[in-house]
C-alpha positions in Angstrom: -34.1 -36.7 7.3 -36.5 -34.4 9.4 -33.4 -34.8 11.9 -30.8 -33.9 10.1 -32.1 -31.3 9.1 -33.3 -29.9 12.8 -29.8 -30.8 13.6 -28.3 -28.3 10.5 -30.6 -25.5 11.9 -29.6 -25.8 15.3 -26.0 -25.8 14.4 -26.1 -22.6 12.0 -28.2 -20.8 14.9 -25.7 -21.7 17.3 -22.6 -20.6 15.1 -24.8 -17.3 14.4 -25.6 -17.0 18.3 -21.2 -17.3 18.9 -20.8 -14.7 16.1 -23.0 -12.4 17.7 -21.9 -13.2 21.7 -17.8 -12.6 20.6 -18.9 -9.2 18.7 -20.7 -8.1 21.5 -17.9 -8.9 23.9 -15.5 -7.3 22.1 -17.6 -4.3 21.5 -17.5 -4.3 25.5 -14.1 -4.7 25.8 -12.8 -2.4 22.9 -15.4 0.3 24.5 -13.9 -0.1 28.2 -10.1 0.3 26.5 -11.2 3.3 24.2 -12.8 5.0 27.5 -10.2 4.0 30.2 -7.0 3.7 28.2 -7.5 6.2 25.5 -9.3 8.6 27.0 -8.3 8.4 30.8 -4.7 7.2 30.3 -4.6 4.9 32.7 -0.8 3.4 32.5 0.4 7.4 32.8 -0.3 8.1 36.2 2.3 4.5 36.4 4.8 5.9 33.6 5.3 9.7 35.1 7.2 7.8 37.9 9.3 5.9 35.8 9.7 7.7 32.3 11.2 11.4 32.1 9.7 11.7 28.8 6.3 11.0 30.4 7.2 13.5 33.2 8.2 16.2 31.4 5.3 16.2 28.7 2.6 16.2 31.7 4.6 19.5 33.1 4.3 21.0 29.7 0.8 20.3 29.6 0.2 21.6 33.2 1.9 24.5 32.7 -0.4 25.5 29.7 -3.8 24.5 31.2 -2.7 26.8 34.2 -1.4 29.4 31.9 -4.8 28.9 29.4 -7.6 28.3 32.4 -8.7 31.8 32.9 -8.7 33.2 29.5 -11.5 30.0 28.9 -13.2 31.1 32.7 -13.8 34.2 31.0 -14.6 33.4 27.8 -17.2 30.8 29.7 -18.7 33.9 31.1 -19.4 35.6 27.3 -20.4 32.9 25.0 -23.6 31.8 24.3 -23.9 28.1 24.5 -25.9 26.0 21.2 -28.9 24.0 22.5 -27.1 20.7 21.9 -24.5 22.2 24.9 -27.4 23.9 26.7 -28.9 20.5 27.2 -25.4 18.7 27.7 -25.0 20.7 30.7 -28.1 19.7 32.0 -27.4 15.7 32.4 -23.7 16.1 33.8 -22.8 15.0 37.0 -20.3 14.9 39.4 -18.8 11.6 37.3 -18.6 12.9 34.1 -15.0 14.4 34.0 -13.5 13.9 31.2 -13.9 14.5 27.4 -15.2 11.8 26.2 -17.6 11.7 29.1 -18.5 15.3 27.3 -18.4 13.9 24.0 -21.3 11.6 25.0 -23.4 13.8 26.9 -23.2 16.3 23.8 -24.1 13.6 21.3 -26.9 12.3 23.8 -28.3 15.2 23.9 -28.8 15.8 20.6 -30.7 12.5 20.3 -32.9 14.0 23.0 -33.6 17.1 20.8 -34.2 15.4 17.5 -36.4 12.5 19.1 -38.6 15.7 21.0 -38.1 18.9 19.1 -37.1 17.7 15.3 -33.9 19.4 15.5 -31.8 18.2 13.2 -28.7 20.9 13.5 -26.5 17.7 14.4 -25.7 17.1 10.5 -23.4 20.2 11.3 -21.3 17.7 12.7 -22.6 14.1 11.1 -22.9 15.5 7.7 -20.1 16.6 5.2 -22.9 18.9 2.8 -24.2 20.1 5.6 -21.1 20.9 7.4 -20.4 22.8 4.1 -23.0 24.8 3.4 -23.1 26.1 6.8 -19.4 27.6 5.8 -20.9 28.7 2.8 -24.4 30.3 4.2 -21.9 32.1 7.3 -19.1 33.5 5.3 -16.5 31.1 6.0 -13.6 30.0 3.5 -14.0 26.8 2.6 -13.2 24.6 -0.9 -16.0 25.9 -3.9 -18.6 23.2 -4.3 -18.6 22.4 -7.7 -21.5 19.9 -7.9 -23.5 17.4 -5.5 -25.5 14.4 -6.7 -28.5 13.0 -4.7 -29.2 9.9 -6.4 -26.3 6.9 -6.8 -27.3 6.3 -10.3 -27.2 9.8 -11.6 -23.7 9.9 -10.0 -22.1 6.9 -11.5 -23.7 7.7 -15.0 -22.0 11.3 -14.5 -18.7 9.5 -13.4 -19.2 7.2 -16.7 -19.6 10.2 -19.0 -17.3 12.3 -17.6 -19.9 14.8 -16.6 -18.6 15.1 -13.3 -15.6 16.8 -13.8 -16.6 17.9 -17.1 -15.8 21.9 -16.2 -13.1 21.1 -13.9 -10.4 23.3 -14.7 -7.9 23.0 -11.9 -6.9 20.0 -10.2 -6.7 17.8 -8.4 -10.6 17.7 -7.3 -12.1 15.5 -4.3 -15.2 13.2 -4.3 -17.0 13.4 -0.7 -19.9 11.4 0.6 -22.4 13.4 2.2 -23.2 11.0 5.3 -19.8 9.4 6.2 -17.7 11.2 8.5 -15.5 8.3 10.1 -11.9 8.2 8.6 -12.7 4.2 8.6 -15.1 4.8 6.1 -12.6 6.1 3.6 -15.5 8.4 2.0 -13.3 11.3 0.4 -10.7 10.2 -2.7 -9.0 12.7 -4.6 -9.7 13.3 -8.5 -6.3 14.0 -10.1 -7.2 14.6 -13.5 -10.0 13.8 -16.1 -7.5 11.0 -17.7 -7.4 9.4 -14.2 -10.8 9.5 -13.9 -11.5 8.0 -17.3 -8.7 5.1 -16.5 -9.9 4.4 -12.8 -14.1 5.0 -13.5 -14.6 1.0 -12.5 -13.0 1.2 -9.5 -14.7 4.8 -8.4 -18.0 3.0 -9.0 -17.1 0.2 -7.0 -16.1 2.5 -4.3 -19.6 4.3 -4.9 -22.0 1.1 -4.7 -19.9 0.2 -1.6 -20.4 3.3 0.2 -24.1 4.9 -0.9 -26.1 2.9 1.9 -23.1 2.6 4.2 -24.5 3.2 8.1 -21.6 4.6 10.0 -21.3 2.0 13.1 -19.2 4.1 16.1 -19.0 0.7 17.8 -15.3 1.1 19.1 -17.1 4.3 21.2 -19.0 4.4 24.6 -21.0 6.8 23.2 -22.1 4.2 20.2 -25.3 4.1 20.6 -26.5 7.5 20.5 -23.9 7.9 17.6 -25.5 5.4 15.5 -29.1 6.9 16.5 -27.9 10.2 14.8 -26.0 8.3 11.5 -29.1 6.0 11.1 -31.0 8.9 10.0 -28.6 10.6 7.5 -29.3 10.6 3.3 -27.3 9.4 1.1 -25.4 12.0 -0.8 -22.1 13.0 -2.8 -20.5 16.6 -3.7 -17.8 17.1 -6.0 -15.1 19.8 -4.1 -12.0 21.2 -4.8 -9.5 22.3 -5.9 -7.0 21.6 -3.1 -3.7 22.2 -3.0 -1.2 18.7 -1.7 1.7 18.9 0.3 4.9 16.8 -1.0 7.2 15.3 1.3 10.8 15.7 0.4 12.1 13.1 2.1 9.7 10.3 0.3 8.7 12.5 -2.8 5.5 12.0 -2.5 2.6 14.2 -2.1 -0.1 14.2 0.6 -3.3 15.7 1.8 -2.3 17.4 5.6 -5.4 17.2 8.0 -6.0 19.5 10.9 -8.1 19.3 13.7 -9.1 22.2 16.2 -11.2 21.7 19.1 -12.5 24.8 20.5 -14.4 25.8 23.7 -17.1 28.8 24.4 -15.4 29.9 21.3 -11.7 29.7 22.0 -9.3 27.5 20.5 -7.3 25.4 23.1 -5.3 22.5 21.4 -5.3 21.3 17.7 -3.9 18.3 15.8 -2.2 17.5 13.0 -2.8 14.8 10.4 0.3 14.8 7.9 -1.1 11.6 5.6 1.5 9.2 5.1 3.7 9.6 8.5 1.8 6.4 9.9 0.4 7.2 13.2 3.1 10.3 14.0 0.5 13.0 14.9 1.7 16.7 16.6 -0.5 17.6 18.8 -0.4 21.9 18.8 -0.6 24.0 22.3 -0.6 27.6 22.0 1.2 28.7 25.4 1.5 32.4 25.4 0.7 33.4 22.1 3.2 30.9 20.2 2.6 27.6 18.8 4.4 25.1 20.4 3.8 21.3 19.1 4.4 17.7 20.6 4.6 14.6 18.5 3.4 11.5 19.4 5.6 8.8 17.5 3.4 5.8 17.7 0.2 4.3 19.3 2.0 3.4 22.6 3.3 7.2 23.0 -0.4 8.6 22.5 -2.1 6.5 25.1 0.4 7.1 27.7 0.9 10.6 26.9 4.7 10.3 25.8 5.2 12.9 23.3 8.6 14.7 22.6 8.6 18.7 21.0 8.5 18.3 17.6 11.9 18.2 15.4 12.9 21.4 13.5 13.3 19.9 10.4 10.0 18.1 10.1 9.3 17.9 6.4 5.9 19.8 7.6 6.8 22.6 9.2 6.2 25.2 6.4 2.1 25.0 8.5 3.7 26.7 11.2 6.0 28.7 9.3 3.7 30.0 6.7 1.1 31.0 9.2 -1.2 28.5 7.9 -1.8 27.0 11.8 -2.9 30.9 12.7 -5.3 30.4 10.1 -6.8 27.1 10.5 -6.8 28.5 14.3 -8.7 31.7 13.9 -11.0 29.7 11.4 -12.0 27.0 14.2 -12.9 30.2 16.6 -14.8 32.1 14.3 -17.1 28.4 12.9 -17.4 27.9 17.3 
């Protein structure tokens, strides 16, 4: 009996130790594919030679970083770096060439500042409330806050009672966990209306008990570890924002939330993306070569990690951004947050 049992624990140890050996490995591998394919593009340096598509999209993007270089040379010489950059600079070598190789230098170092000064500034970046009260507290437009709940039961009780969205007058309204940046997380959901909140409450709460103590796990990432370092030590929090206008497509009929994406450096935009929900993967990426937004779309996973993108169609159902100077905004918005 004693051996049968001995036996049972050694198996379920072993089957534990396999689980934990093929996560691992492919953590190592997914890691080396985000970081050399993603990031570094590895098969378009192959493709240019063989793909005009390929060719013609790195020409448009050369053009524009020769075109773009010294306006960002200058601005280099008048901005005045954040700590977390300050001591970014200070561990780069001679390897670290690309972005993500910034990426996780930057989020390294602000490890290295929480773990020896306290600073916890990060949850700028790691934490939705924050993030928004730093619009808020600077001057910048952003959604109204309409309520935020620091305890899980309070919440749900609100949600039950109809509290929540009890002075709610225009809709629709969007629920946002504090601590949960990741789009895998799925921590935002849109409140359409009292009614639908009444009809769907079971399925919000389920949603909320799932994602209160959720860690955020950037496992895919080189950078995972110091990413996790900085989640770890987020609270647990939800705000009530809104409202927010939605876009409808009128080539499905339906309506969706468009995302956009600015990455900006010593304080000037250089290239943005765009997240129209619902186009399944289809993402334009947005230049600004001499003064005029230009965009490229990438139809599918394969066209992004080799850099195959095509100038955007001129009938795209989303093109009221560009022509109703909502880009400019979301643009000048990004610089004056950097």
């Amino acid at each position: 009996m004693k051996s049968s049992s001995s036996c049972a624990i050694a198996s379920v140890a072993l089957v534990f130790g396999v689980l934990l050996f093929s996560r691992s490995l492919a953590a190592f591998f997914t890691q080396r594919w985000t970081y050399g394919v993603e990031n570094g593009a590895l098969l378009q340096p192959v493709l240019v030679r063989l793909d005009p598509h390929v060719a013609a999209a790195r020409k448009r993007a050369a053009v524009y970083y020769d075109e773009q270089r010294p306006h960002f040379e200058a601005a280099a010489k008048r901005f005045h770096l954040h700590a977390h950059f300050v001591e970014t600079a200070a561990n780069f070598s001679g390897r670290d060439t690309s972005y993500y190789d910034l990426v996780e230098k930057r989020l390294r170092a602000m490890v290295t500042l929480l773990r020896t000064q306290g600073r916890d500034d990060f949850k700028i970046e790691k934490d939705k409330c924050a993030m928004t009260n730093f619009f808020v507290n600077n001057g910048l437009p952003v959604p109204p806050v309409l309520r935020n709940w620091s305890a899980k039961d309070d919440f749900i009780a609100d949600l039950r009672s109809g509290a929540a969205v009890a002075n709610v007058r225009k809709w629709p309204v969007f629920i946002k966990f504090c601590h949960l940046t990741q789009g895998s997380a799925h921590s935002v959901r849109p409140v359409p209306s009292a009614k639908w909140l009444r009809d769907n409450v079971n399925d919000v709460v389920d949603w909320v008990h799932r994602l209160w103590n959720l860690h955020a796990n950037d496992w895919t990432r080189p950078w995972f570890d110091a990413s996790n370092a900085l989640t770890n030590v987020m609270t647990p929090g939800v705000f009530l924002q809104g409202p927010a206008g939605v876009s409808t497509n009128h080539e499905t009929g339906r309506s969706y939330v468009v995302e956009c994406k600015v990455e900006v450096l010593w304080g000037r935009a250089y290239v943005a993306i765009v997240f129209p929900e619902g186009l399944d993967h289809v993402e334009p990426l947005i230049t600004r070569p001499n003064g005029n937004f230009s965009a490229e779309v990438y139809r599918d996973y394969f066209d992004l990690i080799t850099l195959h993108s095509q100038p955007m169609a001129p009938d795209v159902w989303y093109k009221w951004i560009f022509d109703e100077g909502h880009l400019d905004c979301a643009w000048r918005l990004a610089e004056r947050a950097a």
